[in-house]
VOBA-1610 file (N, C-alpha, C; in pm, whole numbers, padded with zeros to 5 digits, always signed):
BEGIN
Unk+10367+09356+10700Unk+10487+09387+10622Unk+10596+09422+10722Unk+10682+09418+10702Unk+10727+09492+10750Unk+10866+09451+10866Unk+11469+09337+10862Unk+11511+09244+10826Unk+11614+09296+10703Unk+11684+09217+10634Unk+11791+09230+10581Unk+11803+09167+10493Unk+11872+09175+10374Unk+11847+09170+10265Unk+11971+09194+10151Unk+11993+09146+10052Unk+12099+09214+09918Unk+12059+09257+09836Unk+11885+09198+09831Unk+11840+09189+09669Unk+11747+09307+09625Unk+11745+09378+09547Unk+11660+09497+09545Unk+11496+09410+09489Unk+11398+09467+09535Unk+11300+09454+09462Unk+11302+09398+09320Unk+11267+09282+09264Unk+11245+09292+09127Unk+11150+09387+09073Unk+11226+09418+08961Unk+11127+09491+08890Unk+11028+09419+08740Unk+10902+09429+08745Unk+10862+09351+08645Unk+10820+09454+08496Unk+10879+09338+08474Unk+10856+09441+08285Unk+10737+09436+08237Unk+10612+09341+08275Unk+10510+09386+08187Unk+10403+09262+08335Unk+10299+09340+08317Unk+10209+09253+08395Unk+10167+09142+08324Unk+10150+09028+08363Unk+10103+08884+08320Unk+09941+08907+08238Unk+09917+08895+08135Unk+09779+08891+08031Unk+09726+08769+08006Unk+09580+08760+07977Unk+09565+08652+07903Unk+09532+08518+08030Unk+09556+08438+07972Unk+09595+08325+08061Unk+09675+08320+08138Unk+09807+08362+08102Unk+09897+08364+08239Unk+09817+08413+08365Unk+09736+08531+08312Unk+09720+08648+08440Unk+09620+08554+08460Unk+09517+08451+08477Unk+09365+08403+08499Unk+09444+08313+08608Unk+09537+08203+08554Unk+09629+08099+08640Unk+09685+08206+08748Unk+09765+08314+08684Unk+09816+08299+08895Unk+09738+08407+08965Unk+09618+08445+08954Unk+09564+08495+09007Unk+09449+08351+09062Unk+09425+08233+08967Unk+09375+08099+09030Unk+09479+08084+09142Unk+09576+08013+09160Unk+09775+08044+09226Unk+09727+08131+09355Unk+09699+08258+09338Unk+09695+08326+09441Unk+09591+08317+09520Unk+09472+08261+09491Unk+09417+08263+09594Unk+09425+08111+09668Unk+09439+08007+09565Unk+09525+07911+09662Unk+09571+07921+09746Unk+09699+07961+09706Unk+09813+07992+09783Unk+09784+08058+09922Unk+09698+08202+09903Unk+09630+08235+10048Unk+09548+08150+10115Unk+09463+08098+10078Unk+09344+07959+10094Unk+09427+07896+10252Unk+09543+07790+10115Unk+09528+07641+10191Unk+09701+07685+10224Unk+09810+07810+10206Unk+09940+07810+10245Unk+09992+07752+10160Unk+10161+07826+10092Unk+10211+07775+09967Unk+10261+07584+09975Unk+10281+07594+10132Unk+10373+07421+10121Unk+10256+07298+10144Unk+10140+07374+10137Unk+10008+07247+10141Unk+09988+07285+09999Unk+09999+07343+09926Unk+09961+07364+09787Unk+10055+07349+09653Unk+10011+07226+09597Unk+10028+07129+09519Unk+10000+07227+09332Unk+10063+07209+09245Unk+10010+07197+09112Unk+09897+07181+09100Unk+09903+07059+09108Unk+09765+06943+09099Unk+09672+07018+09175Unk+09653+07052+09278Unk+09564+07184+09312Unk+09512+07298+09217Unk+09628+07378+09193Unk+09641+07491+09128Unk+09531+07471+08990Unk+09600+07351+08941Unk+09520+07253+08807Unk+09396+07279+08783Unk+09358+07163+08921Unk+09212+07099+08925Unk+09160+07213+08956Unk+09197+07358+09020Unk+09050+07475+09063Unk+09073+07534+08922Unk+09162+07539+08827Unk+09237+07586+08691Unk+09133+07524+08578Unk+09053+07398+08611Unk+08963+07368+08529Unk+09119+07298+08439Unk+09195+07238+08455Unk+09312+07177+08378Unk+09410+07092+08425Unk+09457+06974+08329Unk+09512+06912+08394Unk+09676+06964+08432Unk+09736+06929+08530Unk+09845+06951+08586Unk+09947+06979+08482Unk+10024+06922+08379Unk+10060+06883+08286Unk+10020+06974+08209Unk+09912+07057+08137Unk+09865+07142+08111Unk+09922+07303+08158Unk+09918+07332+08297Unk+10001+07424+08363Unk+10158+07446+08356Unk+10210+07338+08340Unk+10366+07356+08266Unk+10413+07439+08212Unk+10284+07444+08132Unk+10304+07503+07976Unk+10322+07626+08003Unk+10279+07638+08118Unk+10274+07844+08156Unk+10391+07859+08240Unk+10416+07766+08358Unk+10469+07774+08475Unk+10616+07666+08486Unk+10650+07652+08534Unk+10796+07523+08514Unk+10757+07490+08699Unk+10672+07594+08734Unk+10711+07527+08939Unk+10627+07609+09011Unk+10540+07542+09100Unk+10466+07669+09152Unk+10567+07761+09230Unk+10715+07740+09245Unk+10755+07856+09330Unk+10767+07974+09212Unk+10792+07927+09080Unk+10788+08064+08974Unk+10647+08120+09044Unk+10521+08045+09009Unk+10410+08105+09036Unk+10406+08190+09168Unk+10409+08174+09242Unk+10426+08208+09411Unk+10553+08346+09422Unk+10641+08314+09295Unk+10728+08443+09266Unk+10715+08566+09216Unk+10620+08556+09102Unk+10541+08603+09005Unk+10464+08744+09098Unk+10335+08651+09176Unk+10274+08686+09216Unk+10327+08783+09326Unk+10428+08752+09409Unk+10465+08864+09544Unk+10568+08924+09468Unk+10658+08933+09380Unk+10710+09034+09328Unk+10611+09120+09261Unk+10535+09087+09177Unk+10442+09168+09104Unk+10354+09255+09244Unk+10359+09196+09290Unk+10249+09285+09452Unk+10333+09382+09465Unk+10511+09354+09492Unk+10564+09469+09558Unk+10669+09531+09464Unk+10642+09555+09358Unk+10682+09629+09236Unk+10582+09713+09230Unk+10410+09686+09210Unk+10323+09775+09256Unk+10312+09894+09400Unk+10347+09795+09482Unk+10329+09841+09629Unk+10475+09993+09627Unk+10593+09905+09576Unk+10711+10004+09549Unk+10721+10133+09463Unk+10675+10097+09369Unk+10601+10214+09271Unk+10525+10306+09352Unk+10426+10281+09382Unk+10362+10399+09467Unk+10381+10476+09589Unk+10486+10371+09685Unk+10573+10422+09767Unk+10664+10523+09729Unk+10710+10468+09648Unk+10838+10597+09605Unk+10798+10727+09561Unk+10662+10730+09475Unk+10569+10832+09445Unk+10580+10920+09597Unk+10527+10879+09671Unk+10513+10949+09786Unk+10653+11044+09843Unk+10706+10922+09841Unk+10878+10943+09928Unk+10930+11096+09863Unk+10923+11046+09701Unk+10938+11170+09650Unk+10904+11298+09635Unk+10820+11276+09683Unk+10659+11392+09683Unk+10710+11564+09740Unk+10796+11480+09878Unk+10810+11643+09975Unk+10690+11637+10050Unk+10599+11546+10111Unk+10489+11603+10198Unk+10557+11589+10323Unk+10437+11672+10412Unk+10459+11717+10569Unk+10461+11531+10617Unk+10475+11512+10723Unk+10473+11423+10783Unk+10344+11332+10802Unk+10290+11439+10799Unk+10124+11383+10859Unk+10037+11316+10705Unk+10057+11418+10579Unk+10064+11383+10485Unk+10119+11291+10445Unk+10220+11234+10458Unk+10341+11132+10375Unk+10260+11017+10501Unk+10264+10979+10567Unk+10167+10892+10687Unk+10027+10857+10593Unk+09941+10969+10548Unk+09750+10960+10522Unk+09781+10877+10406Unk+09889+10909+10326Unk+09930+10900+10138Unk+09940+10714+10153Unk+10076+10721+10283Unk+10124+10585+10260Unk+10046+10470+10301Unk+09954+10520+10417Unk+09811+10442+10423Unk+09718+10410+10334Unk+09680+10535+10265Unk+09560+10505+10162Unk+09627+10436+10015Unk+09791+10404+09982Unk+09844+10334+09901Unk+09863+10171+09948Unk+09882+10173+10078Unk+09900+10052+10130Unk+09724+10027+10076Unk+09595+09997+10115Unk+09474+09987+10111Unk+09430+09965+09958Unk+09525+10068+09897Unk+09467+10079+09712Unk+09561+09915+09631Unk+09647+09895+09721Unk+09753+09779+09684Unk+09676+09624+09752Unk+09626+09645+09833Unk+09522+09560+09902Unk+09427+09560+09810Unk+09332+09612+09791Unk+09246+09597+09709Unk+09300+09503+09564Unk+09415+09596+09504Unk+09462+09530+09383Unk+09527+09377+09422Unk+09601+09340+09511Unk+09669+09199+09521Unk+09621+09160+09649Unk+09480+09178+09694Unk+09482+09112+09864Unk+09555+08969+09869Unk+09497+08880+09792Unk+09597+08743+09789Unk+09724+08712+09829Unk+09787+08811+09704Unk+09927+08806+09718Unk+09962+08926+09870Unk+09895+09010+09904Unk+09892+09053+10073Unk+09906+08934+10202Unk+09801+08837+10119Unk+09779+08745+10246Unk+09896+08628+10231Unk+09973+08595+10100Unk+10036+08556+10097Unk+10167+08533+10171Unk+10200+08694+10099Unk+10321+08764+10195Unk+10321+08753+10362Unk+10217+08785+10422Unk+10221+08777+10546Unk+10226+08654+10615Unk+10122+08573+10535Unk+10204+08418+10584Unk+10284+08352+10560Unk+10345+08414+10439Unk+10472+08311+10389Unk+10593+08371+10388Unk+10629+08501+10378Unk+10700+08593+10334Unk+10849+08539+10456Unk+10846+08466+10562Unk+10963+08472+10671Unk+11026+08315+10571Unk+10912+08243+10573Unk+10982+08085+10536Unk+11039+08099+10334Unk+10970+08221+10298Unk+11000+08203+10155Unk+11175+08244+10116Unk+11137+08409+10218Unk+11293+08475+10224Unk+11410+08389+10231Unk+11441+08239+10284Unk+11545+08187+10292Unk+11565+08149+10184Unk+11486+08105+10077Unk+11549+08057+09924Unk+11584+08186+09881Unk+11681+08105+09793Unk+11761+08207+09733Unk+11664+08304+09601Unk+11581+08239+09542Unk+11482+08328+09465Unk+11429+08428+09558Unk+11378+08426+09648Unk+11309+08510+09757Unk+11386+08587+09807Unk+11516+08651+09812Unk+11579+08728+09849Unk+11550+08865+09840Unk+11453+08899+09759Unk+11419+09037+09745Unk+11280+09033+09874Unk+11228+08932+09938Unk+11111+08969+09994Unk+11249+09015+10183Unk+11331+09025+10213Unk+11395+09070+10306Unk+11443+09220+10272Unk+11509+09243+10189Unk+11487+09372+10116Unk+11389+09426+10135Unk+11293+09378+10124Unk+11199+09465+10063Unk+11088+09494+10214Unk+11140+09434+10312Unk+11086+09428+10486Unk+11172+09544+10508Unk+11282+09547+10463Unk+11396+09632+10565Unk+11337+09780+10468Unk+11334+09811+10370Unk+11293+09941+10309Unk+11154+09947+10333Unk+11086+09876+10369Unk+10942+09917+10429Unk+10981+09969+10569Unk+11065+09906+10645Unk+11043+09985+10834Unk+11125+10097+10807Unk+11212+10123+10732Unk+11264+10222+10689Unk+11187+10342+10678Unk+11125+10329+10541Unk+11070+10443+10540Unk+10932+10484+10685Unk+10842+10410+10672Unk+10760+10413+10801Unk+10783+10469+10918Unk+10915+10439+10978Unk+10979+10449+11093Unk+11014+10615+11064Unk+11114+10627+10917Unk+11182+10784+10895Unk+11056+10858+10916Unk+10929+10788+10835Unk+10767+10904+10840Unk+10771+10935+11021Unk+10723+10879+11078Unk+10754+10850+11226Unk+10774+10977+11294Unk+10944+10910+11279Unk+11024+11033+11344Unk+11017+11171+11298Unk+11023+11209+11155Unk+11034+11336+11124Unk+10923+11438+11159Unk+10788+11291+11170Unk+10661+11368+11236Unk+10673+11433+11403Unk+10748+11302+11464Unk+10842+11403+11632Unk+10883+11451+11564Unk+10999+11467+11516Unk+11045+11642+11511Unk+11017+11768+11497Unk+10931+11745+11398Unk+10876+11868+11385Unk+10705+11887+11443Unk+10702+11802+11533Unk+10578+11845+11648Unk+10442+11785+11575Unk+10455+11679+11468Unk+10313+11662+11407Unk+10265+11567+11499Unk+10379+11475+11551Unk+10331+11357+11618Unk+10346+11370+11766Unk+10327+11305+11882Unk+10310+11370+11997Unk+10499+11309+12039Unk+10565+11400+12097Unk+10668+11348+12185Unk+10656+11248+12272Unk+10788+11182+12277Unk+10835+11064+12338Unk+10727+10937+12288Unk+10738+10957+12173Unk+10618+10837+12113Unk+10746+10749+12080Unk+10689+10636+12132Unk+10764+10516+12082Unk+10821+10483+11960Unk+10880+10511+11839Unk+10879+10492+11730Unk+10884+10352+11695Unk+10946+10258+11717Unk+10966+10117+11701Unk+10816+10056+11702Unk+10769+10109+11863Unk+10669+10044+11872Unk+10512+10127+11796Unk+10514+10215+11759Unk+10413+10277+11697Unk+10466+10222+11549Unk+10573+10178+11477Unk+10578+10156+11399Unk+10497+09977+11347Unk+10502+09898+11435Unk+10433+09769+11461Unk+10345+09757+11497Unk+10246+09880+11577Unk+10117+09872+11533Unk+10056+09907+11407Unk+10125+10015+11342Unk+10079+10056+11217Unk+10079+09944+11115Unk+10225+09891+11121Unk+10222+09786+11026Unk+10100+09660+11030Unk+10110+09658+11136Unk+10015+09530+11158Unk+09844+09563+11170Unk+09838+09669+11208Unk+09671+09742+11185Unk+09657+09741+11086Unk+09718+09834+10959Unk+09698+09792+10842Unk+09683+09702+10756Unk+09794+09582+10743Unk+09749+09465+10685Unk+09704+09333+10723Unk+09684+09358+10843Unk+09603+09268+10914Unk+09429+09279+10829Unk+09434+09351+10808Unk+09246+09426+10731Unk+09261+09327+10615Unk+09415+09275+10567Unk+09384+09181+10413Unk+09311+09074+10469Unk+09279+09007+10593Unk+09249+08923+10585Unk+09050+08953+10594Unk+09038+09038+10603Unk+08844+09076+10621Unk+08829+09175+10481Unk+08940+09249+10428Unk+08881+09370+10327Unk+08777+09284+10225Unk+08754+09355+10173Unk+08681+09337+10032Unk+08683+09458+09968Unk+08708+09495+09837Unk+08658+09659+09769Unk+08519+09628+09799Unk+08457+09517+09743Unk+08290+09571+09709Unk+08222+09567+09834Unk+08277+09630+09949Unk+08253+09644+10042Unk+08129+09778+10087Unk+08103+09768+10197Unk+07986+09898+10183Unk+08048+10038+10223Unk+08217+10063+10213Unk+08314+10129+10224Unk+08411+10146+10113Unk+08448+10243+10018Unk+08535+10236+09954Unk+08678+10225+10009Unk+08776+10200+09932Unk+08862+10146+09981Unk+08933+10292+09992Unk+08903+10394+09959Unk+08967+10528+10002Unk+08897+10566+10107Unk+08795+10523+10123Unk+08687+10562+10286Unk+08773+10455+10401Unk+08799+10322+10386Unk+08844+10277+10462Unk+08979+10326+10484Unk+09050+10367+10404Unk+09183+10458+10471Unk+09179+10523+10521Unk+09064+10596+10467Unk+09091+10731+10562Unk+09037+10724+10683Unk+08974+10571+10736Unk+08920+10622+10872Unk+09059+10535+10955Unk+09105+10456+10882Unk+09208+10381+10965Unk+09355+10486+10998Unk+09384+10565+10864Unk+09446+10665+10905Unk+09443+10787+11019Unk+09278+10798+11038Unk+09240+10934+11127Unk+09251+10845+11218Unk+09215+10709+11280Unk+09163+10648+11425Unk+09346+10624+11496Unk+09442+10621+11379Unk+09575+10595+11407Unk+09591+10735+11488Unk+09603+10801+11378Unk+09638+10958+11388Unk+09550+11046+11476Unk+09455+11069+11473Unk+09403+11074+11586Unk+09297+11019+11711Unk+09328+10900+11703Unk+09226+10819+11823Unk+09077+10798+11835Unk+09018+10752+11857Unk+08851+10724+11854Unk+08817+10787+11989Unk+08848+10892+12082Unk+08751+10936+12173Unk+08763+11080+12140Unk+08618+11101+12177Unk+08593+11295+12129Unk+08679+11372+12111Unk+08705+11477+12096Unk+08819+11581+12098Unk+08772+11672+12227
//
């Protein structure tokens, strides 16, 4: 995750039910699979158990679909961010929170995770996609503010890089969409919390 932007986040009014929700969650893992510009309808279709022509009926274009899906990720992902932001925690806290939400949002949309990360630079130039640049620049934002306020007030160690501690975090973290699983032999609140402590405090003894 993790540029410039006009467009605020969409916000979605109701999650996709039914059939809609079966198709682009079929959509999404495509889309992560084989990459949105190798992936065809007629794809989407044939793993859809339906013919192409058939999908219309739901969709007018897989870029709606492909829209659907990463706004709906980061309307979730945004929602729970702001929870935090708002919160008032210490530094170190607002850091463990925004980790173990990043992980709980993984679990819920890994797809649309793996999506974003591979598609999210080439999508941003259409003009529908304008909220996925937005929505990069209020992610290093806040991350970066967690960061610093942790130097300031002594949670985090001085003269820490912020830029660059901010790009490992980003990228340690959702780099994991591409291996997580929930039904893993780790809950997905166990795996935060060890990726949070090994950040925060390092893998050799104390």
């Amino acid at each position: 995750m993790g540029s410039t932007g006009s467009t605020v986040t969409p916000k979605r009014t109701a999650a996709p039910t039914g059939r809609r929700a079966e198709l682009l969650a079929t959509a999404a893992e495509v889309f992560a699979e084989q990459g949105y510009s190798a992936t065809t309808v007629r794809t989407i279709a044939d793993r859809a158990g339906m013919l192409a022509g058939s999908l219309y009926y739901h969709f007018d274009s897989k870029e709606s679909m492909a829209d659907e899906i990463l706004s709906g990720f980061l309307h979730d992902l945004w929602d729970g961010y702001e929870r935090i932001e708002t919160a008032g925690l210490a530094p170190r806290a607002t850091f463990e929170r925004l980790v173990a939400e990043s992980f709980a949002q993984m679990e819920r949309h890994r797809p649309a995770v793996v999506i974003y990360q591979k598609e999210a630079r080439g999508l941003a130039s259409l003009p529908r996609f304008g909220y996925l640049a937005e929505s990069q620049r209020r992610f290093r934002e806040l991350w970066t503010a967690t960061l610093e306020r942790g130097v300031a007030d002594g949670s985090f160690r001085p003269g820490l890089d912020v830029p660059l501690a901010y790009r490992f975090v980003r990228d340690t973290v959702w780099v994991a969409a591409v291996w997580f699983r929930p039904d893993g032999r780790k809950s997905t609140a166990e795996v935060a919390g060890q990726y949070a402590s090994m950040v925060l405090d390092g893998i050799s003894a104390p």
